[in-house]
mmCIF file of the N, C-alpha and C atoms, coordinates in Angstrom:
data_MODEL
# 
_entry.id   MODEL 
# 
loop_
_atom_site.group_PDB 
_atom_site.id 
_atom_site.type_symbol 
_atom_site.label_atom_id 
_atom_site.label_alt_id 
_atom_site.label_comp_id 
_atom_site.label_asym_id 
_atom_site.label_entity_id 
_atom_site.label_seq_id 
_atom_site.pdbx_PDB_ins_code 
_atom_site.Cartn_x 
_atom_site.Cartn_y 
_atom_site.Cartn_z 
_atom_site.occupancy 
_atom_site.B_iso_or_equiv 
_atom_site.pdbx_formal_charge 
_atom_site.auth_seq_id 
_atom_site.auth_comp_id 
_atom_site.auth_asym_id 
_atom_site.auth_atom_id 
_atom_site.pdbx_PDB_model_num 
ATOM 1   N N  . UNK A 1 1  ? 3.961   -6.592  -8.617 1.00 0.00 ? 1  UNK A N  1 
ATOM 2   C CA . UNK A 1 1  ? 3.189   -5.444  -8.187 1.00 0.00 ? 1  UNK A CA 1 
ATOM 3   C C  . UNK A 1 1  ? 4.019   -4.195  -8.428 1.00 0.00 ? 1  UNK A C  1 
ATOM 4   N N  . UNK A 1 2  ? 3.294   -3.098  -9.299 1.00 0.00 ? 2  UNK A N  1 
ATOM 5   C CA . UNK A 1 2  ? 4.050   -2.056  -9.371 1.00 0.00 ? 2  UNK A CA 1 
ATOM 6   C C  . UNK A 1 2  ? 4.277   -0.753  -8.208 1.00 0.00 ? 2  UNK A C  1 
ATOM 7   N N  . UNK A 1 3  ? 4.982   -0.314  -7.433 1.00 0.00 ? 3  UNK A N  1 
ATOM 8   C CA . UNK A 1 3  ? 5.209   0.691   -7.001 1.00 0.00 ? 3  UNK A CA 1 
ATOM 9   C C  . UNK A 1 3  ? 4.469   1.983   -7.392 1.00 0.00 ? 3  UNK A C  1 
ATOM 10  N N  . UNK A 1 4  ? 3.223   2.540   -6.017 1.00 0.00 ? 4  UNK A N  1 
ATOM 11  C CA . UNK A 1 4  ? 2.868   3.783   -6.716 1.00 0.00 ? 4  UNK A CA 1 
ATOM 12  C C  . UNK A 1 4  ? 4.303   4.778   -7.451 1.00 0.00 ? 4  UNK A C  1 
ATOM 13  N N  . UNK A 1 5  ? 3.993   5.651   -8.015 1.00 0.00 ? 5  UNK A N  1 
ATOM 14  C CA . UNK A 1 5  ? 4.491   6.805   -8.132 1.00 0.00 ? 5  UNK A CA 1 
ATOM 15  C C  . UNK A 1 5  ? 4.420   7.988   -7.961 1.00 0.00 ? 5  UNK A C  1 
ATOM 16  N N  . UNK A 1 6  ? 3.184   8.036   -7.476 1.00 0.00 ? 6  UNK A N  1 
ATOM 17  C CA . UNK A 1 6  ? 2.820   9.463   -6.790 1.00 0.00 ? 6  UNK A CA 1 
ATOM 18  C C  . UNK A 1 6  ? 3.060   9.224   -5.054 1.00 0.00 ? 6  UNK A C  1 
ATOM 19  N N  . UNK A 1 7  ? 2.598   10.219  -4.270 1.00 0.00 ? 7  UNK A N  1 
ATOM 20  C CA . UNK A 1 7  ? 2.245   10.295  -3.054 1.00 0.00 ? 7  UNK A CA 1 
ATOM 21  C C  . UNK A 1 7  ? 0.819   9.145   -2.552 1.00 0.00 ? 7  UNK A C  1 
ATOM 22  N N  . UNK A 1 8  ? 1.459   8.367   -1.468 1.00 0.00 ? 8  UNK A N  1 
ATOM 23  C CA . UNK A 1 8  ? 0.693   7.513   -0.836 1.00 0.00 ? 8  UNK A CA 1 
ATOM 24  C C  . UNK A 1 8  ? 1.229   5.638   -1.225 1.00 0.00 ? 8  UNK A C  1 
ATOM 25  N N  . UNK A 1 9  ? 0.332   5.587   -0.957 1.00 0.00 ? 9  UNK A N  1 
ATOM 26  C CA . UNK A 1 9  ? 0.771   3.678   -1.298 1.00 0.00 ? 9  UNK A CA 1 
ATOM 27  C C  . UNK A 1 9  ? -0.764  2.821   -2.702 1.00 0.00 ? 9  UNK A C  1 
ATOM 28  N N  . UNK A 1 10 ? -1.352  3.915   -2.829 1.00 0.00 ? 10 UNK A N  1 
ATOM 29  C CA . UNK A 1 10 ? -1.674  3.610   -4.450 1.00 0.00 ? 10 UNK A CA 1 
ATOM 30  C C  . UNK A 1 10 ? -3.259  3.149   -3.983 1.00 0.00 ? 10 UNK A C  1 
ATOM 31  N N  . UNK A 1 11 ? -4.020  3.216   -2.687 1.00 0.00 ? 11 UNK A N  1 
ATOM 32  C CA . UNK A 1 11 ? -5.222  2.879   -2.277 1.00 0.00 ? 11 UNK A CA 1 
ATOM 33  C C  . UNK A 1 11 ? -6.004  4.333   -2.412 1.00 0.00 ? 11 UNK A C  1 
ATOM 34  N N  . UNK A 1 12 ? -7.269  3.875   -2.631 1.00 0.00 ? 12 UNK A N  1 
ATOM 35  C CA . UNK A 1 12 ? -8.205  4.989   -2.639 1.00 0.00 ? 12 UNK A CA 1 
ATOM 36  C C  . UNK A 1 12 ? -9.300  4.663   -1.177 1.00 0.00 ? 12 UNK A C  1 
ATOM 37  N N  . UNK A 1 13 ? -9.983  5.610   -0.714 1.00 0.00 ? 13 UNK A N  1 
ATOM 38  C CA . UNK A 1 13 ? -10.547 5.628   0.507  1.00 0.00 ? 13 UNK A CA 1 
ATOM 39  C C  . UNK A 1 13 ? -12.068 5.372   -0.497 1.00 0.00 ? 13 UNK A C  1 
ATOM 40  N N  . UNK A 1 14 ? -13.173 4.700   0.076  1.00 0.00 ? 14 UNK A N  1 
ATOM 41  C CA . UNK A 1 14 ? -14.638 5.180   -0.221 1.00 0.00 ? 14 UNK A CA 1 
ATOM 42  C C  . UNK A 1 14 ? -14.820 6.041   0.742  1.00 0.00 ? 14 UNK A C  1 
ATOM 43  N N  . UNK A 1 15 ? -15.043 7.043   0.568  1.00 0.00 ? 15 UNK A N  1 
ATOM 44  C CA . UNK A 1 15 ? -15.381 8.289   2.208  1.00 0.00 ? 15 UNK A CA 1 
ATOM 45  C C  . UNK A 1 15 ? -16.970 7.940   2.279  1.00 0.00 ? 15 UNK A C  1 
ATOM 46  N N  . UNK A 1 16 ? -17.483 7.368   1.342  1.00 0.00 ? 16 UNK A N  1 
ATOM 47  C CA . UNK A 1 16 ? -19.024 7.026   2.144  1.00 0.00 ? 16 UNK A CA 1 
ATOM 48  C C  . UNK A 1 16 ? -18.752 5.556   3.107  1.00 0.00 ? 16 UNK A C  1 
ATOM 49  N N  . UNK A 1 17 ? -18.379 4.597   2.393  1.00 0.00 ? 17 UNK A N  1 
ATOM 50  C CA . UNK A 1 17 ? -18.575 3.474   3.249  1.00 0.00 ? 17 UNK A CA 1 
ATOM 51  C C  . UNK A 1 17 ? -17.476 3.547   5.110  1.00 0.00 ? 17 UNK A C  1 
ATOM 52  N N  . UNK A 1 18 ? -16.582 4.900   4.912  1.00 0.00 ? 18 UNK A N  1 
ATOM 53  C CA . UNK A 1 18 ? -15.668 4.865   5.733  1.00 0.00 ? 18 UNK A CA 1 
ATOM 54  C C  . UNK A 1 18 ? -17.029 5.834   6.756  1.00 0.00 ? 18 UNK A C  1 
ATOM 55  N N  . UNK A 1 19 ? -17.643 6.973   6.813  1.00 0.00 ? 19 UNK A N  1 
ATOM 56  C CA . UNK A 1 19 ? -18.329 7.375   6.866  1.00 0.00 ? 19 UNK A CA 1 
ATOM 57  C C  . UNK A 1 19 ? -19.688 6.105   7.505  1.00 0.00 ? 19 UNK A C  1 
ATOM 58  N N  . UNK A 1 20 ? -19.970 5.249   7.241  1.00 0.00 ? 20 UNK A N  1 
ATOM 59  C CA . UNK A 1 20 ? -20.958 4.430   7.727  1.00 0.00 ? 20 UNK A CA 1 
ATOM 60  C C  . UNK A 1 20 ? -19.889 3.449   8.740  1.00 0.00 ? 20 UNK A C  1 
ATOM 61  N N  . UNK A 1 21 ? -18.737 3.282   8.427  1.00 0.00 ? 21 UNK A N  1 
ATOM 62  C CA . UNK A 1 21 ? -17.977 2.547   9.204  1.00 0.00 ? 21 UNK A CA 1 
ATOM 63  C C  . UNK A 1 21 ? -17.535 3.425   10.454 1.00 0.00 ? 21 UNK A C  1 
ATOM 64  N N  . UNK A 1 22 ? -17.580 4.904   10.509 1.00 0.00 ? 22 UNK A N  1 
ATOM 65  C CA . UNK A 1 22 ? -17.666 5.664   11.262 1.00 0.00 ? 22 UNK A CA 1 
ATOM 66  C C  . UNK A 1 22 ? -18.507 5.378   12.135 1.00 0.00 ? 22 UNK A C  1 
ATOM 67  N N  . UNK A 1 23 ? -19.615 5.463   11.869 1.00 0.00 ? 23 UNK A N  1 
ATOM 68  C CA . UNK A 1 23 ? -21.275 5.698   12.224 1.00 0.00 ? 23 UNK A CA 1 
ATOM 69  C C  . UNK A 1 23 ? -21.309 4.431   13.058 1.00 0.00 ? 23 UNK A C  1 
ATOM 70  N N  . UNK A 1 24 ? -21.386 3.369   12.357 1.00 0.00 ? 24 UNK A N  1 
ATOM 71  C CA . UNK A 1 24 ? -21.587 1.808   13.560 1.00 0.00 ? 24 UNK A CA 1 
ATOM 72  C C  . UNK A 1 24 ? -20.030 1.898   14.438 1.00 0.00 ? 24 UNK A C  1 
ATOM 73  N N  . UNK A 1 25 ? -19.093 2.535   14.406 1.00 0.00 ? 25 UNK A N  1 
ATOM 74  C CA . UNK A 1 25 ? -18.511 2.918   15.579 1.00 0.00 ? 25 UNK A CA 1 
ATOM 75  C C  . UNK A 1 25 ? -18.279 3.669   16.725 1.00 0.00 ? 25 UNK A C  1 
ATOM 76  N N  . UNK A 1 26 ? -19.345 4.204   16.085 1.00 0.00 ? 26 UNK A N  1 
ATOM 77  C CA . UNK A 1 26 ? -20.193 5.568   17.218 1.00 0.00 ? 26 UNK A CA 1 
ATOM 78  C C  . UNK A 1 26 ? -21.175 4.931   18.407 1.00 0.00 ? 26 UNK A C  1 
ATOM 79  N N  . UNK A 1 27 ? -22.321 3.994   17.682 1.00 0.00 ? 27 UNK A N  1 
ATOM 80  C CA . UNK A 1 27 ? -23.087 3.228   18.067 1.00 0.00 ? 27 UNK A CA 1 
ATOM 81  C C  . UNK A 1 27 ? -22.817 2.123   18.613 1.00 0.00 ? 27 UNK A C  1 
ATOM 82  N N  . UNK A 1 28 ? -21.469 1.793   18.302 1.00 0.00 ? 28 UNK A N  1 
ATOM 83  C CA . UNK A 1 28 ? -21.321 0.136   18.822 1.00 0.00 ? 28 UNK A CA 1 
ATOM 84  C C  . UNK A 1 28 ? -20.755 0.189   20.395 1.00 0.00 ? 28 UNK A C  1 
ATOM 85  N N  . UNK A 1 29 ? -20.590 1.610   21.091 1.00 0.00 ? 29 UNK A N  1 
ATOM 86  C CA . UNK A 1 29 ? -20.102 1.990   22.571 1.00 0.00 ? 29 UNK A CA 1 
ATOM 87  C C  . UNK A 1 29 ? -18.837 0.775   22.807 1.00 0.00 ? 29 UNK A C  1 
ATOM 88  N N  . UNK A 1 30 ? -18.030 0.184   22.164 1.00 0.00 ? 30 UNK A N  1 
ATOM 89  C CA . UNK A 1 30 ? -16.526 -0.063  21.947 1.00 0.00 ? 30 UNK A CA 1 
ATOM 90  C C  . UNK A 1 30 ? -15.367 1.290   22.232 1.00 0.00 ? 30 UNK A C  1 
ATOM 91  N N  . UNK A 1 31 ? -14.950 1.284   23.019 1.00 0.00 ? 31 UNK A N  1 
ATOM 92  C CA . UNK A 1 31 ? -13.901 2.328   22.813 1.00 0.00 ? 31 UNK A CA 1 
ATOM 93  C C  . UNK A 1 31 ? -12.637 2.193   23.482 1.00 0.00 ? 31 UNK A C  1 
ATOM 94  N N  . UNK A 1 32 ? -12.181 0.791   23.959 1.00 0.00 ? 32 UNK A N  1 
ATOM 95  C CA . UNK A 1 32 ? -11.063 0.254   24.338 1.00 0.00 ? 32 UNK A CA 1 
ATOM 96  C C  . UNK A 1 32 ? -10.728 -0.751  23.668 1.00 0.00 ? 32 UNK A C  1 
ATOM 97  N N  . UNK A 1 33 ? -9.710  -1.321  22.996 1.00 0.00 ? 33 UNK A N  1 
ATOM 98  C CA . UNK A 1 33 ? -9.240  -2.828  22.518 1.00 0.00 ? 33 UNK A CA 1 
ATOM 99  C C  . UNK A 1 33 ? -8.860  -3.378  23.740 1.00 0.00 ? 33 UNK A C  1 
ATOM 100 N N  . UNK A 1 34 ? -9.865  -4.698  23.691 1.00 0.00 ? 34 UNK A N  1 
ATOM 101 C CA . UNK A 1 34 ? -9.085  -5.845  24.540 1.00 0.00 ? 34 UNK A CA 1 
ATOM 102 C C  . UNK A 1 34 ? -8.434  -7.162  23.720 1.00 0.00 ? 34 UNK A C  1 
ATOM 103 N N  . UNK A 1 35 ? -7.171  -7.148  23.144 1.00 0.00 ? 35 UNK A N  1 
ATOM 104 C CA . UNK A 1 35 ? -6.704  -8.189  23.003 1.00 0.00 ? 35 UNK A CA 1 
ATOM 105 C C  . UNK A 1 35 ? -6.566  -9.593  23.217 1.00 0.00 ? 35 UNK A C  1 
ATOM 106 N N  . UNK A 1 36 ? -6.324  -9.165  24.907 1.00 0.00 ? 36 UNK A N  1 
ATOM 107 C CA . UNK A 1 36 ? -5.922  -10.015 25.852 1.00 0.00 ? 36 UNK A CA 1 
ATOM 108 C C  . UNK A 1 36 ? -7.709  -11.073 25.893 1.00 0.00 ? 36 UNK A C  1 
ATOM 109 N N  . UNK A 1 37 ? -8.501  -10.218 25.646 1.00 0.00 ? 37 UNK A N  1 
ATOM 110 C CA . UNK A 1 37 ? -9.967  -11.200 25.704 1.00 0.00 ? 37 UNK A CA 1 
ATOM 111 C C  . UNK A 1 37 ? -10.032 -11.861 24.608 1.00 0.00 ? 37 UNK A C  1 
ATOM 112 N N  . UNK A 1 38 ? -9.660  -11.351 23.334 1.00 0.00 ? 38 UNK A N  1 
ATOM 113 C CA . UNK A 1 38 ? -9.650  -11.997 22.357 1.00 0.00 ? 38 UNK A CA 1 
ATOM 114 C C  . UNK A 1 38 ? -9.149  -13.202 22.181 1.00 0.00 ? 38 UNK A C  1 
ATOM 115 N N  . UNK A 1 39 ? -7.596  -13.194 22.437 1.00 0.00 ? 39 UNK A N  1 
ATOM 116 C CA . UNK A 1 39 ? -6.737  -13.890 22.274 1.00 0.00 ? 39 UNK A CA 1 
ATOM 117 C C  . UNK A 1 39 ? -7.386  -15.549 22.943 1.00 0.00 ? 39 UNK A C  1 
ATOM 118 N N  . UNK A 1 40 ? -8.267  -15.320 24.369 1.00 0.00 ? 40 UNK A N  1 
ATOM 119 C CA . UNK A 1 40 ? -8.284  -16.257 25.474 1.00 0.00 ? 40 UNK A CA 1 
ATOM 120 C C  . UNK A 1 40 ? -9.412  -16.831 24.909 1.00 0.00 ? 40 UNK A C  1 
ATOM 121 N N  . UNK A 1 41 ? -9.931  -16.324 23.940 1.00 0.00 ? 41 UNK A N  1 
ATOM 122 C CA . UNK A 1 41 ? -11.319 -16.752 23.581 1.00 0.00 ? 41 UNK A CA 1 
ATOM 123 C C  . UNK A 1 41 ? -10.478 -18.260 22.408 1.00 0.00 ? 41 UNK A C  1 
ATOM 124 N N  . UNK A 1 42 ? -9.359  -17.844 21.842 1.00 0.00 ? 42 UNK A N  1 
ATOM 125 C CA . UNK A 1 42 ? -8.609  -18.951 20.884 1.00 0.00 ? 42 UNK A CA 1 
ATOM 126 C C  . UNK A 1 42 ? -7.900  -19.836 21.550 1.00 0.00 ? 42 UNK A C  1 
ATOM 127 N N  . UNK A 1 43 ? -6.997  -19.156 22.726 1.00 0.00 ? 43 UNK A N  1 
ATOM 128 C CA . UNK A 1 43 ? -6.438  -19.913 23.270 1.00 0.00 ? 43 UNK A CA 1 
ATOM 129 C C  . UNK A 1 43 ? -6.609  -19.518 25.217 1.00 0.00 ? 43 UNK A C  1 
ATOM 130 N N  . UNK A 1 44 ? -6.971  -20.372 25.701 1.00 0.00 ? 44 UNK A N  1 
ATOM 131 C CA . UNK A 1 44 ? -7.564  -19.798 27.127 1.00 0.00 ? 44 UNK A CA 1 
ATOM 132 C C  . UNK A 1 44 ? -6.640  -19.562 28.300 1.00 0.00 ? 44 UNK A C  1 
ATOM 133 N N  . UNK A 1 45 ? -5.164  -20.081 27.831 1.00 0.00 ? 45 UNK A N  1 
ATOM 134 C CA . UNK A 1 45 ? -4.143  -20.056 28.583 1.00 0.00 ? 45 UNK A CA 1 
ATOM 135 C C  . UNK A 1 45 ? -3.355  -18.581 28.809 1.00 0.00 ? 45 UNK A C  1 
ATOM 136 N N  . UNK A 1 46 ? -3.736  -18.218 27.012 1.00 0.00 ? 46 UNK A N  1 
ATOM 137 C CA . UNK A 1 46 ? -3.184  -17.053 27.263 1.00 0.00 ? 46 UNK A CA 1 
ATOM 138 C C  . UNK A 1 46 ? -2.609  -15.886 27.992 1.00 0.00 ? 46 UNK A C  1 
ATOM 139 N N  . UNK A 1 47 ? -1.744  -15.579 28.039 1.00 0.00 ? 47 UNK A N  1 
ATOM 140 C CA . UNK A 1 47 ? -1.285  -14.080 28.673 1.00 0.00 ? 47 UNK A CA 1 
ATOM 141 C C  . UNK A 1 47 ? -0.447  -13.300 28.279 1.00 0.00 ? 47 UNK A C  1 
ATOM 142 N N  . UNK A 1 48 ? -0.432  -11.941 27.927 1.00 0.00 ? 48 UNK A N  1 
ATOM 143 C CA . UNK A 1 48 ? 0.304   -11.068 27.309 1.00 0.00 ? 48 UNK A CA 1 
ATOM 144 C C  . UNK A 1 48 ? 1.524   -10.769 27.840 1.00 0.00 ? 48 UNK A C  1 
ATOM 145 N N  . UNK A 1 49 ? 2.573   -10.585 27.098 1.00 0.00 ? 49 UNK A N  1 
ATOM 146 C CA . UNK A 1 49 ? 3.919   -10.542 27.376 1.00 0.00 ? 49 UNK A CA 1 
ATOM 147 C C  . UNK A 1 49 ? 4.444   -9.082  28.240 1.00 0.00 ? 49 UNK A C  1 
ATOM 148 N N  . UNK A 1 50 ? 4.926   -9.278  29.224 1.00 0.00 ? 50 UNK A N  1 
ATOM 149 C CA . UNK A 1 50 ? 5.191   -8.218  30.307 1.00 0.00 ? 50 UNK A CA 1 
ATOM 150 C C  . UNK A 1 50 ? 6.570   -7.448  29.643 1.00 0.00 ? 50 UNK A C  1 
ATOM 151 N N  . UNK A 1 51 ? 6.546   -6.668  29.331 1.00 0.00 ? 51 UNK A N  1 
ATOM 152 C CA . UNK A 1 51 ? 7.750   -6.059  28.915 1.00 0.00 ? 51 UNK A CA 1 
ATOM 153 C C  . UNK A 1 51 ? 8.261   -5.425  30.321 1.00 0.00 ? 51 UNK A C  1 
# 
C-alpha cells in the first residue's frame, strides 16, 4: 500500500451519502453510546473495566 502524499490519509468523503447518514441520525433519537449494552447482548457477564 502506497503512502498518500498529499495532506490527509488518501480517502475521499461522498458528502451526499454522509449527508443521508447525517439525516437517519437525526431521526434515529440515539444520542448516547451504550457499549456496556452491547457488549452483554454477546457476552451477558460482561462488565466494563473501572479505571
Amino acid at each position: 500500500m502506497e503512502v498518500p502524499r498529499g495532506p490527509g490519509v488518501g480517502v475521499q468523503l461522498d458528502r451526499d451519502q454522509l449527508a443521508r447518514a447525517h439525516e437517519v441520525y437525526k431521526k434515529c433519537g440515539m444520542r448516547r453510546r451504550d457499549d456496556a449494552h452491547t457488549m452483554r447482548l454477546v457476552e451477558p457477564s460482561w462488565q466494563p473495566a473501572l479505571y
